[in-house]
N, C-alpha and C positions, 0 to 999 in steps of 0.2 A: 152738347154744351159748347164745345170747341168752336164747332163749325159758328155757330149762331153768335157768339164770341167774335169770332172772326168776321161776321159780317157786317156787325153792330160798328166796330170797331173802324171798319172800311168806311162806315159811311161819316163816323166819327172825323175822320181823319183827308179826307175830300179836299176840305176847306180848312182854313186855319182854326185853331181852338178858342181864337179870341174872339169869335163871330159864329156863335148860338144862337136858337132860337131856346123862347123857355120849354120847357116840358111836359109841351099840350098843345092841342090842335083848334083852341080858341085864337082869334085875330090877336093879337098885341093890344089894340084899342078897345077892346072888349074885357080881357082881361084883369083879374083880381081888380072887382068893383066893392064889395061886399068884405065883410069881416070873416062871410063864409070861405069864401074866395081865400083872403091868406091866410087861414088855417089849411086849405088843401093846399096851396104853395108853399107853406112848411111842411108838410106832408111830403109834396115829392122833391123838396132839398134833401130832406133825412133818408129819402127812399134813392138818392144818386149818389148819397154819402157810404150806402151799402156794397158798392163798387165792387168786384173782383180787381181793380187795380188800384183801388184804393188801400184803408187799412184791414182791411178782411185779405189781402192778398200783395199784389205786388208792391204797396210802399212800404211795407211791413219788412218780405221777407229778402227784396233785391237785396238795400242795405247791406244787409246781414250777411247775405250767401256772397256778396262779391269780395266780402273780407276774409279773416281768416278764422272766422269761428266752426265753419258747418268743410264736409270735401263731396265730393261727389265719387257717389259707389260705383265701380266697375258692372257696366252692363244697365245705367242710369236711364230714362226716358227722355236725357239730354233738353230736362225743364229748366228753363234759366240757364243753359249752358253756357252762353255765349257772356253772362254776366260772373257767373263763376270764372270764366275763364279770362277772364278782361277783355273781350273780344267786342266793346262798347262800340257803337257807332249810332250816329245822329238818325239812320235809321233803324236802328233796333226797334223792334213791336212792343215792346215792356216798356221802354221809356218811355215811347211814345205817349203809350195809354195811361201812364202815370198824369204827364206834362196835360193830355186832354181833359182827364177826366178830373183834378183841380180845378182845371179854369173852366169846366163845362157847370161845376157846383155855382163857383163865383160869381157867371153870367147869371146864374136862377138868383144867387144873394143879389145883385145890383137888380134884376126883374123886379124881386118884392123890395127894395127897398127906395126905389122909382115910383112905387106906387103906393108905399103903403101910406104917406101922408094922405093922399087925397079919401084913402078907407079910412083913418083915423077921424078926418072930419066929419063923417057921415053919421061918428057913434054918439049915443047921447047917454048911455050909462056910463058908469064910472070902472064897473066890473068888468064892457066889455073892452073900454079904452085901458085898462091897466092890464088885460091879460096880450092885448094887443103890443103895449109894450114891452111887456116880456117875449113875446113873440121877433119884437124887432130886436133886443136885448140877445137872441139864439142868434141870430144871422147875422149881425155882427160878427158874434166869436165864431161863425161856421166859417165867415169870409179870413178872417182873423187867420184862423186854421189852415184853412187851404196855400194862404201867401205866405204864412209861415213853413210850410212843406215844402210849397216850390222854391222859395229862399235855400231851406235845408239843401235838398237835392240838386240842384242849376245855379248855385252861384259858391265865390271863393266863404272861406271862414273869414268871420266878421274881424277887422282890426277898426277902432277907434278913429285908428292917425292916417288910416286910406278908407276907409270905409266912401267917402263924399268922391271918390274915386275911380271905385271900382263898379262892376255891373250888377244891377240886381236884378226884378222879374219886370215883365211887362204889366204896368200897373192899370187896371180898368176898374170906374168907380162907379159907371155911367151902364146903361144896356142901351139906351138907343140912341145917346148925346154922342156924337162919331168923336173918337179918340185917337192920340198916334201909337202906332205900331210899334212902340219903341222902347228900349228898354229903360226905364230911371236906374238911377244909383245904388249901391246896396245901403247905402245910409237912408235917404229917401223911401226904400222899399220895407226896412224894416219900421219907419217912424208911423206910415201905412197902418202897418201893425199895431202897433202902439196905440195909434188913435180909433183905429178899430176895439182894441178891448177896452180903452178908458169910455168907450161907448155904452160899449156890453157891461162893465162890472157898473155902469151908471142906473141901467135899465134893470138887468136881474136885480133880481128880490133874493138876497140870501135865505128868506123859510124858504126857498124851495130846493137849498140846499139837502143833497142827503145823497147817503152811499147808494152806487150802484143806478144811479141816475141813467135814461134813453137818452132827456135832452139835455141840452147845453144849459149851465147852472152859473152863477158867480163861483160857485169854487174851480168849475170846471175854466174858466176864464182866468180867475187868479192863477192856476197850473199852468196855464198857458204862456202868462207871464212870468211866471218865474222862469219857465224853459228859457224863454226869449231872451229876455235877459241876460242867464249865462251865456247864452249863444253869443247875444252883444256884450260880451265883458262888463256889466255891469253889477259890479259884484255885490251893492248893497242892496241894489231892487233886488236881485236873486233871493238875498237874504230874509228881504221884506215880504215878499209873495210867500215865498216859501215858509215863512215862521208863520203866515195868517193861516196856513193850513194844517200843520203840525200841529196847529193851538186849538184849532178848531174841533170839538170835544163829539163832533157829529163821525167822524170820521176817525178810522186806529187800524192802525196792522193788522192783515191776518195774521195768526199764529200758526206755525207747524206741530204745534202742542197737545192745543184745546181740539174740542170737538164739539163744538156747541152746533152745528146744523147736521148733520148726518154723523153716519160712520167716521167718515172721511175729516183729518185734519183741516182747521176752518181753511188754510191755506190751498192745498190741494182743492177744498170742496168751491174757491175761488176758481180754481182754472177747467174743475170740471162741469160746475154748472152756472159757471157766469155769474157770480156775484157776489160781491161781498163789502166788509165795511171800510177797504182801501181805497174803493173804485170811486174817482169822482166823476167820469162817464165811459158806458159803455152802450155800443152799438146795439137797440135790441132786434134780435134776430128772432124768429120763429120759422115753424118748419114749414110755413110755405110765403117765406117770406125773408129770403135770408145769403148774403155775401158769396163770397169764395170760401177754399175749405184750406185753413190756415196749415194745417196738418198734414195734407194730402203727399204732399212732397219729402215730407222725413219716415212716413210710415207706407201707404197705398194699399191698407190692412184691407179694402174692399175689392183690389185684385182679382182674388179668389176666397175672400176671408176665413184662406187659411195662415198665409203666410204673410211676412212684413216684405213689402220690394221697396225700401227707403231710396229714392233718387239721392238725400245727401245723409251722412250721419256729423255726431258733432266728432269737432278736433280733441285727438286724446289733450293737447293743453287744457282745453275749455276742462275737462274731465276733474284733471289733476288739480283743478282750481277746489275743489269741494273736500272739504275734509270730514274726517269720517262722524261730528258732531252737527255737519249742515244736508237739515232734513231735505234741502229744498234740492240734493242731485234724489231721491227717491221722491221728489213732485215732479220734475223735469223728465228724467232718464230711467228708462226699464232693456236691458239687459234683453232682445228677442232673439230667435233665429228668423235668419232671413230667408226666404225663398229664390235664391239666384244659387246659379250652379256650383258658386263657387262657397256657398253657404255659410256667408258671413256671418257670425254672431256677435253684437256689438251694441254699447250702450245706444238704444234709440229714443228720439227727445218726442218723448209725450206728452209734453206741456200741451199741444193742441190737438191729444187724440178727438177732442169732440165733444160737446156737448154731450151728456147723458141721458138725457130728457129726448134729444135729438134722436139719438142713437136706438133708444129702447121703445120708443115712437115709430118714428116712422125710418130705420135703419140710413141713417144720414148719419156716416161717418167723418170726421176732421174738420168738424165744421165748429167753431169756437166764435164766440162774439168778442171782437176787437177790445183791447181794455187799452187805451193811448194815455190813459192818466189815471197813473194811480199813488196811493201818497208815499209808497216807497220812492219812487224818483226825487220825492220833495225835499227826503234826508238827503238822497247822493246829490239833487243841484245843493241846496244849505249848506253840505261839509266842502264841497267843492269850491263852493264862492268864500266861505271863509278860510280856505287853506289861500284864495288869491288875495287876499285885502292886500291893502300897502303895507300895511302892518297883520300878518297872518293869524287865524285864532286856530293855533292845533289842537288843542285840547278841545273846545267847542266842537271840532270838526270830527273828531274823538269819538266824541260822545253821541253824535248822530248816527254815527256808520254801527257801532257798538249797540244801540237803541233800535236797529233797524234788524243787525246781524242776532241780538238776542231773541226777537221775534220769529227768525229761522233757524234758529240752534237746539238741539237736544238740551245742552249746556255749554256752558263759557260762552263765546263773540267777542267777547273782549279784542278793541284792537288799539296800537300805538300808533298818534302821525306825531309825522316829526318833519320836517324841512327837507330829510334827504326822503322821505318815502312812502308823501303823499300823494305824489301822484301816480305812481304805483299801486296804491292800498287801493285810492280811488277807481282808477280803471279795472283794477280785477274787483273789485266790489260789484262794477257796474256791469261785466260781463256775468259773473251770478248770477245778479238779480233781475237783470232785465233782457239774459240771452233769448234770440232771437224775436226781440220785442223793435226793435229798425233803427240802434242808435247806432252803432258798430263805426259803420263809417262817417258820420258825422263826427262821432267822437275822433277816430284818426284826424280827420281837415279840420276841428277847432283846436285840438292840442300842438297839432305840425312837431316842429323839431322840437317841442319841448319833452312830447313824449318819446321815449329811448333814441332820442339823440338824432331824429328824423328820421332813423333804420325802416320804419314802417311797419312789417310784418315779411317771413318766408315762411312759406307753407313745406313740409316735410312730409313726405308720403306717408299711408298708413294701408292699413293691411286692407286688403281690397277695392283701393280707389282707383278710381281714374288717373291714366298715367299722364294725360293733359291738364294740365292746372295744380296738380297736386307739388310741383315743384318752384310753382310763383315766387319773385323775391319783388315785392311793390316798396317801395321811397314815397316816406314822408309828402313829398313834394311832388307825386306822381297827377297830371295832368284829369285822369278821371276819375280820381277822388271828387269831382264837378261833373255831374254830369252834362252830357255835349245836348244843346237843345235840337230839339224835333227835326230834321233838313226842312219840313216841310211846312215850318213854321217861320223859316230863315227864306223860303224860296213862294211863299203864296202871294198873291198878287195883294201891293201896298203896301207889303212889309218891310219894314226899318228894322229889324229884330237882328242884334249884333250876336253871334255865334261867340261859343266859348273856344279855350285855346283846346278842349277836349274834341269839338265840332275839328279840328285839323290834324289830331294826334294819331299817331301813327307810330307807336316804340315797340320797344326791346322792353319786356319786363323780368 
């Protein structure tokens, strides 16, 4: 899998990322003629959106691992080392394949949306022209998506008062209309967005809203905006997306409680068979049909499936966060022995031991289907944007994190914001519930100095880790909290693509 990985990835990376073919060995001039035609063209968007570098794997779990949540075990398979380790460079193979395989979806969204008028006109029902627009309604919010991520990842956190300023992504709207190389603004790059989903929430048909949704939904696009939003400081649209989901009577909390689908609490029986009534999309995988293995790297239970060889375990912090009435460290964390000499025993995070279905089928361990939206996030952005109004609502904000925290409590959740220690409550609330789900370091570079005072995070050794990285002390204000673009994206012929200050960084951490 490696090797073929690695080849893919080689030929991926040749040429610049912003100059694709689509994904298929028809002429260009030939292609998607027919209605039938972009139905398979959304076929294989959602089938490149299944990515190992995508969110089934590296955009998922870098974030995560380069901050200070997860350490890396003594005697490791030195997966992701070099991002654990802050050892980022504009060639690294990870970013890389992140930065490609975005804009490799993108190019397939600009394909079908190059063509799809001229298939619109062709149709003379009403049934097949309205499912076509919902078709085109998905790929908006897939394009949507994607520049939303590479935003996340490759550029500073949003300010209002520089936004018009600073750098954003290289924008491509077009597939064969020749464009420049170059980067727009990050004000520019998010508005991109913007107008992408005011697209999509125009075309989706909210009936096809519902929990646990494959494809792209108006709820799934309102979640989007709401993200977005925070991101852009915009604290009342945050508010606004966010309350139309929360209201939204389709959609409720798992409980750590009930047991209404299996044995398993409904919440648990979310991360172990992929579905439930939080989710407003998830990736569907099948087992012969299906991503990275989300998993692979905290457990490697299939080694010898006797032992656990965890490449990272979590931070005793992370640990200490869960008190002994929040069900959700026994969803997350099981207590194994490990199989290394030195025979660590230590909470290991089985959020994404793997599908069960998968597992008891056809023995396809840590392989979990992506959940990027689900309505727990919709309370943390909600409380988050009304702790920023110009005029703050604590008690509203209160009452969301409490409403969220009672859905994972034996009993109580009860929590108090207050002015001095909202954003506090907030970021550990946010590490709970969404540990190692890929906000980790986004959230460091949109809070900067506001959270502890720019200190950033120092990592503290712990009983059997790696004696490289385990002593990190990273600032607020550190250079690869942005990730450095591709070299090879900075150095391909034609390219105007301005390098980040991480593209030159070279520190002391």
């Amino acid at each position: 899998m490696k090797a073929l990985f690695g080849l893919v990835l080689g030929v991926m990376l040749c040429t610049s990322c912003l100059d694709k073919e689509p994904g298929s060995a028809i002429p260009q001039e030939q292609a998607m003629q027919t209605f039938s035609d972009a139905e398979q063209t959304m076929v294989g968007i959602y089938a490149q959106m299944k990515s190992s570098a995508l969110w089934s794997g590296l955009l998922t779990l870098l974030p995560d691992i380069q901050t200070d949540l997860v350490y890396a075990v003594d005697g490791y398979t030195n997966t992701y080392g070099t991002i654990w380790q802050w050892d980022i460079r504009p060639t690294n193979s990870e970013i890389e394949a992140v930065y490609a395989a975005l804009y490799s979806v993108i190019s397939n969204c600009n394909f079908y949306l190059e063509r799809v008028g001229n298939v619109r006109a062709t149709l003379v029902d009403d049934e097949s022209i309205a499912t076509l627009d919902i078709y085109t309604g998905e790929v908006y919010a897939i394009r949507a998506l994607c520049y939303s991520e590479l935003i996340k990842c490759f550029c500073k956190a949003y300010d209002p008062a520089t936004a018009e300023n600073e750098l954003g992504v290289v924008l491509r709207s077009h597939f064969e209309t020749p464009e420049a190389i170059t980067r727009s603004s990050l004000y520019d790059s998010y508005q991109f967005v913007l107008r992408d989903l005011e697209k999509a929430e125009e075309l989706l048909d909210e009936e096809n809203d519902g929990p646990g949704s494959v494809f792209m939904t108006r709820a799934m696009a309102y979640a989007l905006h709401a993200r977005v939003a925070l991101y852009m400081q915009d604290w009342a649209t945050a508010i606004d997306y966010s309350t139309r989901l929360i209201d939204n009577k389709r959609f409720s909390l798992m409980s750590t409680k009930t047991t209404i689908y299996s044995q398993y609490s409904d919440y648990d029986y979310m991360w172990l068979y992929d579905n439930g009534t939080e989710l407003f999309w998830r990736q569907g995988f099948t087992t012969t049909s299906y991503g990275g293995a989300l998993g692979q790297v905290f457990l490697n239970y299939n080694n010898d499936y006797t032992y656990f060889y965890p490449d990272y375990v979590p931070a005793q912090w992370v640990l200490n966060l869960y008190d002994q009435n929040d069900l959700r460290y026994g969803s997350f964390f099981y207590t194994g022995q490990t199989g290394y000499d030195h025979a660590l025993a230590w909470p290991l995070l089985v959020k994404y031991y793997g599908n069960i279905n998968f597992i008891e089928s056809a023995l396809i361990y840590h392989v979990s289907m992506p959940k990027p939206f689900r309505l727990a996030e919709q309370y943390l952005i909600r409380a988050e944007a009304y702790c920023r109004l110009e005029t703050p609502n604590y008690s509203a904000a209160a009452k969301d994190l409490t409403t969220l925290r009672s859905a994972r409590y034996l009993s109580g959740g009860n929590i108090n914001i207050t002015a001095d220690n909202w954003l506090d409550q907030i970021a550990a609330e946010r590490v709970r519930e969404l540990f190692m789900e890929g906000f980790r370091l986004q959230d460091y570079k949109r809070w900067g100095k506001l959270y502890k005072n720019g200190e950033g995070f120092t990592r503290t050794p712990q009983q059997s880790t790696l004696d490289e990285g385990s002593s990190l002390s990273v600032k607020a204000d550190n250079p690869l909290f942005v990730w450095p673009i591709p070299q090879h994206e900075i150095e391909s012929p034609g390219s105007m693509v301005q390098p980040n200050e991480s593209n030159k960084y070279i520190g002391t951490l």
